[in-house]
GUMITOR-152876 format. One line per 10 residues: number of its first residue (from 1); their letters; for each residue x, y, z of N, C-alpha, C. Coordinates in steps of 0.1 Angstrom, whole numbers. Atoms other than C-alpha are relative to their C-alpha. Layout:
REM GUMITOR-152876
NUM) a) X Y Z X Y Z X Y Z | ...
//
This chain:
REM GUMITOR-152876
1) xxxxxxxxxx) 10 -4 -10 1371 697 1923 4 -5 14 | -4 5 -7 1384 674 1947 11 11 7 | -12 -10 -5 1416 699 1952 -3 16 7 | 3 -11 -5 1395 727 1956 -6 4 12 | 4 1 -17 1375 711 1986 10 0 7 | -8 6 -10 1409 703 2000 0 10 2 | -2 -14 -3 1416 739 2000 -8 9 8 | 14 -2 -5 1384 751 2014 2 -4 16 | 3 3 -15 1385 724 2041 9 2 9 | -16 -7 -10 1423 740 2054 -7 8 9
11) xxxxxxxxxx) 7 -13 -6 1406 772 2060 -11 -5 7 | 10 0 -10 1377 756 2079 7 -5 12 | -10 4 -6 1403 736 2097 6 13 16 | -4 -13 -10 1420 768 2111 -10 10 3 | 13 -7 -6 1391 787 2115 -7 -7 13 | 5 9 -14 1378 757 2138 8 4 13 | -5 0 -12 1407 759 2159 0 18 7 | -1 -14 -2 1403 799 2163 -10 -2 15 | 9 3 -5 1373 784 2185 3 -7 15 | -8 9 -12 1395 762 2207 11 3 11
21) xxxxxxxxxx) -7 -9 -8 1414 788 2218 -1 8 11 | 3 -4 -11 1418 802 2246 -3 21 -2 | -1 -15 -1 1405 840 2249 7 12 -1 | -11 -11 -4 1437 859 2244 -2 14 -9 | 4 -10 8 1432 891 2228 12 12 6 | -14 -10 -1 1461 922 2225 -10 13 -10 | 3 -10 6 1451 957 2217 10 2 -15 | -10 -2 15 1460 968 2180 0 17 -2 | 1 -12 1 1449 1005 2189 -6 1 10 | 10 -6 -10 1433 1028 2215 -13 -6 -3
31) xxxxxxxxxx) 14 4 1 1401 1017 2198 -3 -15 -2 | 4 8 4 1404 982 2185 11 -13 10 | -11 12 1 1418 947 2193 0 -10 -3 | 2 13 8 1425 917 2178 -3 -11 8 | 4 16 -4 1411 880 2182 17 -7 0 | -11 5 7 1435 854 2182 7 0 -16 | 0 2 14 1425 844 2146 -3 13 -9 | 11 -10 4 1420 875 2123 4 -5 -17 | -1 2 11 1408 875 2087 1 10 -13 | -2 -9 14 1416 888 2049 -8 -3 -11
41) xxxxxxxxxx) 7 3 12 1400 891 2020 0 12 -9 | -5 -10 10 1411 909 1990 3 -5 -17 | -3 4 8 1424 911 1958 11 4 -6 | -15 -6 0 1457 920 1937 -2 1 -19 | -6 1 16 1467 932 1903 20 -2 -5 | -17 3 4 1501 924 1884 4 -3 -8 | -9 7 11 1524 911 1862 2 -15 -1 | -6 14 -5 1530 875 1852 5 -1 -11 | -3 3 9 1555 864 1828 11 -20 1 | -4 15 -3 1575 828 1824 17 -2 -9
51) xxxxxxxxxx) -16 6 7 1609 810 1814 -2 -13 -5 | 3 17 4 1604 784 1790 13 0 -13 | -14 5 10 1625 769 1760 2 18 -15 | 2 -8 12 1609 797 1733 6 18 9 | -3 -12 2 1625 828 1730 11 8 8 | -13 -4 -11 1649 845 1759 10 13 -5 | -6 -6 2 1679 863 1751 15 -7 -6 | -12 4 3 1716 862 1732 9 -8 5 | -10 14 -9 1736 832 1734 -7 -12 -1 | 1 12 5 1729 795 1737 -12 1 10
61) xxxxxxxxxx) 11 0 -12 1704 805 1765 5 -2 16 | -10 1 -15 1711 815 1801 -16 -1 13 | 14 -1 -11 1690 810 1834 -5 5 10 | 13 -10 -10 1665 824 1856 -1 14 -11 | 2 -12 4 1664 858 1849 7 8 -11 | -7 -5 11 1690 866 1826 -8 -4 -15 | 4 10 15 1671 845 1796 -15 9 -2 | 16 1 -5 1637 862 1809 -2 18 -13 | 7 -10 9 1620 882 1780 -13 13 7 | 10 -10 -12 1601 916 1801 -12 5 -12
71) xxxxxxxxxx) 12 0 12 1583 925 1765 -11 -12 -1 | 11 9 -4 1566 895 1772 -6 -1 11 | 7 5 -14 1550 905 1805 -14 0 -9 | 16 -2 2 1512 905 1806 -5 1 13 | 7 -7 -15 1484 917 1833 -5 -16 6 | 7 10 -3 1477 890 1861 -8 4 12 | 9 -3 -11 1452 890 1890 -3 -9 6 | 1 14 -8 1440 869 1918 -10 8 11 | 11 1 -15 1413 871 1947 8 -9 10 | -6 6 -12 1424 858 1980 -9 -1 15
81) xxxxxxxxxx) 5 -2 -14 1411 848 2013 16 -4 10 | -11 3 -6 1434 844 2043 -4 -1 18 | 3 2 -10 1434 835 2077 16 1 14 | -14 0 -5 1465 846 2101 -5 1 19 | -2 3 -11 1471 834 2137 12 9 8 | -11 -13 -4 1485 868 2158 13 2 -12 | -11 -10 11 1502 883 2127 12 -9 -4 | -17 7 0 1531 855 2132 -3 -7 -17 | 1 11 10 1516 826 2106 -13 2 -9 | 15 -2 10 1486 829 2076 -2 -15 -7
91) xxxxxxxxxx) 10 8 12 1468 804 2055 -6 7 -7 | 8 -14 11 1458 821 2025 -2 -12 -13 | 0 3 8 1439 806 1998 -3 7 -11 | -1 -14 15 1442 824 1961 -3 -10 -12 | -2 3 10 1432 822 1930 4 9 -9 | -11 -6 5 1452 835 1901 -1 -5 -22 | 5 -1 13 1441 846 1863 14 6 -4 | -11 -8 8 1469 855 1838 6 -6 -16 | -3 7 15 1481 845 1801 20 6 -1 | -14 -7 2 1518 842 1795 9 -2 -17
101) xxxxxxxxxx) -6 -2 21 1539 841 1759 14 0 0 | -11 -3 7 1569 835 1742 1 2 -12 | 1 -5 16 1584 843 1706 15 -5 -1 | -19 -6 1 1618 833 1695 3 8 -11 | 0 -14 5 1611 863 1671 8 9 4 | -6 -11 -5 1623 886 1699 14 -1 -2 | -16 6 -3 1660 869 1692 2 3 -18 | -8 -5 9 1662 888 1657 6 12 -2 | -16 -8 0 1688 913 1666 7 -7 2 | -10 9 3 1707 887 1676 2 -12 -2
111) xxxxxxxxxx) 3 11 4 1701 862 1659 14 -8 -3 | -11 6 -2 1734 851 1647 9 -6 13 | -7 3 -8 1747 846 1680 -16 -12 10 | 12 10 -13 1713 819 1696 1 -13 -9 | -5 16 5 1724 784 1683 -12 0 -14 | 9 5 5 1698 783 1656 -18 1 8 | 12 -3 -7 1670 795 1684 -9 8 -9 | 8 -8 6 1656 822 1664 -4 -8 -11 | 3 12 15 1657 799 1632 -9 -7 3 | 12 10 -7 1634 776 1652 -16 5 -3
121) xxxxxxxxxx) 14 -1 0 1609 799 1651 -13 -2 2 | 11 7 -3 1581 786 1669 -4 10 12 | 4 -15 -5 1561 812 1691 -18 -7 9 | 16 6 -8 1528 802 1720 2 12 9 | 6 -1 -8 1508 816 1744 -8 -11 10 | 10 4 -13 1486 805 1775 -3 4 10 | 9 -11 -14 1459 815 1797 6 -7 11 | -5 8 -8 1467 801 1831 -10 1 14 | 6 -2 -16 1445 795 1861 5 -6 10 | -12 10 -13 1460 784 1895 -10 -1 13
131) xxxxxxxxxx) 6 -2 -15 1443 779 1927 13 -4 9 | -14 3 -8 1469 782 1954 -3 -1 17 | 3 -1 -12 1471 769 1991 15 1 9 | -11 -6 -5 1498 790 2009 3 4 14 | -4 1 -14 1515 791 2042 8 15 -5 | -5 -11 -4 1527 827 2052 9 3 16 | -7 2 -13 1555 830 2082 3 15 -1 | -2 -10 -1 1561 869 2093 11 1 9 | -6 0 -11 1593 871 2113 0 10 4 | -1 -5 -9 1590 899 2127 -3 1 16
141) xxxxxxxxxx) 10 7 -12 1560 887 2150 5 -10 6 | -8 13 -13 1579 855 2156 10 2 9 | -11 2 -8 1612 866 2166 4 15 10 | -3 -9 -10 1608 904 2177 -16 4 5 | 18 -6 -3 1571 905 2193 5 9 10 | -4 -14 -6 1566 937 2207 -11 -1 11 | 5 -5 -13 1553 947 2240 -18 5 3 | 14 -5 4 1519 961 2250 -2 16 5 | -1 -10 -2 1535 991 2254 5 13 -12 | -3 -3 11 1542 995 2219 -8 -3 -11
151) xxxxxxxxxx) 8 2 7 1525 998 2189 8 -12 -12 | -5 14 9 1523 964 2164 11 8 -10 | -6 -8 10 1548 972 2133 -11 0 -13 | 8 -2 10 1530 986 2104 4 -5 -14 | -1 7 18 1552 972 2071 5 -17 13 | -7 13 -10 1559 932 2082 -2 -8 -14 | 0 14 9 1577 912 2055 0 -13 3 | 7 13 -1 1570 877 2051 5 -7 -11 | -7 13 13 1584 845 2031 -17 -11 0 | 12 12 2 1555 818 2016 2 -11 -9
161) xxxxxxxxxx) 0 16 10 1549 785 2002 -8 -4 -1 | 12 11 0 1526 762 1994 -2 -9 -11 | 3 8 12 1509 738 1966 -11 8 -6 | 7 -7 9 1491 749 1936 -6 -10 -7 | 4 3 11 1469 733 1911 -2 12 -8 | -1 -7 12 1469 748 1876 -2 -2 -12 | -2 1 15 1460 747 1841 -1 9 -10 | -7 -7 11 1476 757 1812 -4 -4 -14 | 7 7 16 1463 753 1769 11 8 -11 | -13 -9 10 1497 764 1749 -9 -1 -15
171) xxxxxxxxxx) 1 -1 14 1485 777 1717 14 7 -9 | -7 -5 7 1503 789 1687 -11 10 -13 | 6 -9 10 1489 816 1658 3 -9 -16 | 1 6 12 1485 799 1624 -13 4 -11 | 7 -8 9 1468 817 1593 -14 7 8 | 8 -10 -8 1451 843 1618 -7 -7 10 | 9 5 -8 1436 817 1639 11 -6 12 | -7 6 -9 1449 802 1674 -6 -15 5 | -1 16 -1 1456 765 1677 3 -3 11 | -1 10 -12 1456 738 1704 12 -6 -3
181) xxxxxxxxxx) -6 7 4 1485 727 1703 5 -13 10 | 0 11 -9 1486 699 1730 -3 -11 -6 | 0 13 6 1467 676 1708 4 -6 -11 | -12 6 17 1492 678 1673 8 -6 5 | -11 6 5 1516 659 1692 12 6 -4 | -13 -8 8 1545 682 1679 11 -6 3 | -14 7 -3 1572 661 1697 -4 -16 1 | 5 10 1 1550 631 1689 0 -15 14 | 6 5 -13 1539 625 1724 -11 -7 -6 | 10 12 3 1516 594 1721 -1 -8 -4
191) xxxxxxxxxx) -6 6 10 1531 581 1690 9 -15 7 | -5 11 1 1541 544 1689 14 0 -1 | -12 -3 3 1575 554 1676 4 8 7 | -6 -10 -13 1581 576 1706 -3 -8 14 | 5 5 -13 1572 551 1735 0 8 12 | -5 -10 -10 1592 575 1759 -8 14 -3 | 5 -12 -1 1574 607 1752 -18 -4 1 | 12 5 0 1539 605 1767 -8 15 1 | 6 -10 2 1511 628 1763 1 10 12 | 0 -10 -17 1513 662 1790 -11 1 3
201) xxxxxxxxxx) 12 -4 -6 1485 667 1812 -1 18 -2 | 2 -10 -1 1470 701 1810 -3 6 16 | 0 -4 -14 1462 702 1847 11 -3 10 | -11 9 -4 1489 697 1870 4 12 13 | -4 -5 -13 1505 707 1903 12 10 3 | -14 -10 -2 1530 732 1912 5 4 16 | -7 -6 -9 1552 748 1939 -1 13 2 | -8 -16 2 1548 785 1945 8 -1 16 | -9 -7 -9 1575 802 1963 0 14 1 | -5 -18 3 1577 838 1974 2 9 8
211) xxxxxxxxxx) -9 -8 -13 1584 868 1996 -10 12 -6 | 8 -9 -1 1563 900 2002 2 11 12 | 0 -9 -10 1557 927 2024 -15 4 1 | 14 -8 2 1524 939 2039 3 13 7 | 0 -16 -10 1517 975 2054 -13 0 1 | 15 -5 -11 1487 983 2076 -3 13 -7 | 10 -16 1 1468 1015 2060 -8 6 12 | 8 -8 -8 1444 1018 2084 -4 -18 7 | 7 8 -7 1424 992 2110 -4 -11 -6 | 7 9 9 1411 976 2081 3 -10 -17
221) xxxxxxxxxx) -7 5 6 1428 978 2054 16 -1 -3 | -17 4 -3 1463 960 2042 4 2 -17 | -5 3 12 1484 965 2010 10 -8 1 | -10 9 4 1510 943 1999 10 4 -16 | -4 5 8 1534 938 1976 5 -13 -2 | -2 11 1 1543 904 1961 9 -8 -11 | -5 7 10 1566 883 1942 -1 -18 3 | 1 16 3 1558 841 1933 5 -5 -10 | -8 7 9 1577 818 1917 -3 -15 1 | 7 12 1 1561 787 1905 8 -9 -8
231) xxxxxxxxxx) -8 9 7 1583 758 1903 -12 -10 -3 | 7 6 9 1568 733 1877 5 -17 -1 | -2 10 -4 1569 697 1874 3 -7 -16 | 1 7 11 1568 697 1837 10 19 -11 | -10 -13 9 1589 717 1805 -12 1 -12 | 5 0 7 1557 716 1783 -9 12 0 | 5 -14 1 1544 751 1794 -1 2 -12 | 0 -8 13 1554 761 1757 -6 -11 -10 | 0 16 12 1548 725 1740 14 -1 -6 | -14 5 7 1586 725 1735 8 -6 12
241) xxxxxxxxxx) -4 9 -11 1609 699 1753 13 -5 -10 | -6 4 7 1627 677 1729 7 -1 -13 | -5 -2 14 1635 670 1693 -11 -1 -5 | 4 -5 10 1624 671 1660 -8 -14 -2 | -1 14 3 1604 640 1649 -10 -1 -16 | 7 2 18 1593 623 1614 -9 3 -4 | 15 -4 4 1566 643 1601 -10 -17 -9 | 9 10 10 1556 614 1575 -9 -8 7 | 6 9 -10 1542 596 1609 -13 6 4 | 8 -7 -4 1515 625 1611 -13 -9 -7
251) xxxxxxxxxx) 14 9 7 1491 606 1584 -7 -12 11 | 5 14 -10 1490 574 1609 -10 1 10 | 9 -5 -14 1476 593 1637 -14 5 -3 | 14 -4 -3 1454 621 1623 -1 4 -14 | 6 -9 14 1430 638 1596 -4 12 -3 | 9 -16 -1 1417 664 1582 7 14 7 | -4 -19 1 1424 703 1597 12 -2 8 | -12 3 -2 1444 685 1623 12 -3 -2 | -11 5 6 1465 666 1603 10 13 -9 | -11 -10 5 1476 700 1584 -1 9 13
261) xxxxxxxxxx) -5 -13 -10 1477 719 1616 13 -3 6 | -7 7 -5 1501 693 1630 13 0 -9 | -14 -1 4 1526 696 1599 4 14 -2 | -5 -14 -2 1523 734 1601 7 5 13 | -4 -6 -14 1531 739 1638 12 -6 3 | -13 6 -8 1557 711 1646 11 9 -1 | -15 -11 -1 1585 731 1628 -7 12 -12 | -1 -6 9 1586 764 1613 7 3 -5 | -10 -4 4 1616 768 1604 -2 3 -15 | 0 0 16 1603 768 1565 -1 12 -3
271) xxxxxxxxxx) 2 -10 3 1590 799 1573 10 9 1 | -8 -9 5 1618 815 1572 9 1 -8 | -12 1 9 1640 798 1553 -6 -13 -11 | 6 11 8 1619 776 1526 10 -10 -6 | -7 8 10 1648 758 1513 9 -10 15 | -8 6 -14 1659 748 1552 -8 -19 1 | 7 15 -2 1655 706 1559 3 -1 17 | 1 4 -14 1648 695 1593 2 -17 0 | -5 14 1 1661 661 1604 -9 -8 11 | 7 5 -9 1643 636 1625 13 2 12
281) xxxxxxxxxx) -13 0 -9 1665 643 1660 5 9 2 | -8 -20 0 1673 680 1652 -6 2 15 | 3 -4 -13 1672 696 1685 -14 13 0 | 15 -9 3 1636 716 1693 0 6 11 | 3 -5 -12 1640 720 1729 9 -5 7 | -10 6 -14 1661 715 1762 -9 1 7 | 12 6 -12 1645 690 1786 5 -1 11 | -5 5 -12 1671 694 1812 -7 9 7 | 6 -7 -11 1653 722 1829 -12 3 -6 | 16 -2 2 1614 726 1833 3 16 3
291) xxxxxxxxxx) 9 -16 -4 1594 756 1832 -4 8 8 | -1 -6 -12 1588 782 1852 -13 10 -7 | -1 -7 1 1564 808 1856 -7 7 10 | 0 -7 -14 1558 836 1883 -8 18 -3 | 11 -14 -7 1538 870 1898 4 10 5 | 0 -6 -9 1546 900 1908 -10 12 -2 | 13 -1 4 1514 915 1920 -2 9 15 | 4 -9 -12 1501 947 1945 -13 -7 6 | 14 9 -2 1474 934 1964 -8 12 14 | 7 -11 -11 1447 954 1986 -8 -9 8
301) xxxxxxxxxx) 8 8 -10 1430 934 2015 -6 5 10 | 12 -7 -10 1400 940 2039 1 -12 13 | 0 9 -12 1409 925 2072 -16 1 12 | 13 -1 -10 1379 918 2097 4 -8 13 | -2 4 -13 1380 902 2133 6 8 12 | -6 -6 -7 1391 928 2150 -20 8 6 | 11 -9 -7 1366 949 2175 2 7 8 | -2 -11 -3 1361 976 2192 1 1 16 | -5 -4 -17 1371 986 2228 -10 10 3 | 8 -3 -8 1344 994 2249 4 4 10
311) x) -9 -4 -13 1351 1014 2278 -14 5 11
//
């Protein structure tokens, strides 16, 4: 809650100073012209998919995009407010609905050739909510502003950044039903016998990065297109990171539905190969690179602050 007033009180922030300004105003048409400050409010549909340890493509596993499974997109969406200072700079706060997925299923055509990846077996989902507070820079406005003998430009791409909060609940599918799997422990996060592996937070902070383009339709309204890329702070997006660890340590902890959900989920490999042994230490995951996952999303926005030229 706390992160969400911060975000809130940006935009009151820059809205304040819209106030403190001096009167300057530039026609945007025969009929209309802009304030200093003008504002957005809209929303976007899209795609969101992610790069985590599960699933990818042939080989030992390669990165960014090459590894990135597209059968695993899914639909994402997001509301947005925004606040831009003469076209140059925005503050835009968004938020951002979407579920993403891996399988290392999709790695049985070539399964012989992924170290034992597909053999692994192990397969999640997660919804993902984000609220994001993002800086927008448009160079066209900064470095070629145009005259007032010319009309503004109508497409004006744009680079952004900002901070995110976000949370994520990796499940997995187990006899028709979908499991939590954050609290089995699977790499026996929490565990006494793991000091170094400590439990993940499900809430947590991120980086988006990204690059877009808007175009002016009309006076009012703006489309966009958009690509974000949300660097991550953590590799547990999937609940996979490290190794393999002693199931027999699962009694200590828990009981009951947990306790067998905990020795069904850690590894599956049985399911494919019932006569396969797992070692304490076998490899489950690579922890040298975190997780990633990213947006690309059309967006339609209803600009207002602009008025009309009285004559």
């Amino acid at each position: 809650m706390k992160r969400i007033t911060f975000f809130v009180s940006s935009l009151i922030v820059l809205t304040t100073l819209s106030g403190k300004l001096s009167a300057q105003y530039y026609f945007y048409d025969d009929k209309y012209y802009d304030s200093p400050i003008m504002y957005e409010i809209g929303a976007s549909v899209g795609a969101i998919n992610c790069l985590t340890d599960l699933g990818g493509n042939k080989g030992i596993g390669k990165k960014f995009v090459k590894d990135l499974n597209l059968g695993k997109t899914s639909v994402a969406g997001s509301i947005f407010l925004s606040a831009t200072y003469q076209e140059m700079l925005a503050l835009r706060l968004e938020a951002t609905f979407g579920q993403i997925k891996g399988d290392d299923k999709v790695l049985r055509k070539v399964k012989t050739s992924t170290f034992g990846r597909y053999e692994r077996n192990l397969s999640f989902r997660s919804n993902i909510t984000e609220f994001m507070l993002a800086a927008e820079i448009h160079p066209l406005y900064i470095f070629n502003r145009y005259d007032e003998d010319k009309a503004p430009p109508r497409a004006s791409p744009y680079l952004m950044g900002g901070i995110g909060f976000f949370s994520f609940k990796p499940q997995a599918q187990s006899n028709g039903r979908w499991v939590d799997l954050q609290p089995l422990s699977t790499e026996g996060q929490g565990f006494a016998e793991y000091p170094d592996r400590k439990p993940y937070k499900l809430q947590q902070m991120n980086v988006p990065v990204g690059l877009g383009v808007r175009y002016e339709l009309n006076s009012v309204l703006n489309l966009r297109a958009e690509f974000v890329y949300r660097v991550l702070f953590t590799d547990y997006l999937d609940d996979v990171s490290t190794t393999y660890i002693d199931p027999t340590l699962y009694p200590n902890y828990f009981t009951g539905a947990k306790l067998t959900n905990a020795f069904l989920l850690n590894d599956r490999q049985y399911e494919l190969d019932p006569t396969h042994v797992t070692n304490p230490g076998d490899q489950r995951g690579n922890s040298k690179n975190n997780d990633a996952y990213f947006t690309f999303n059309i967006k339609i926005g209803y600009s207002f602050g602009r008025q009309k030229v009285r004559y």
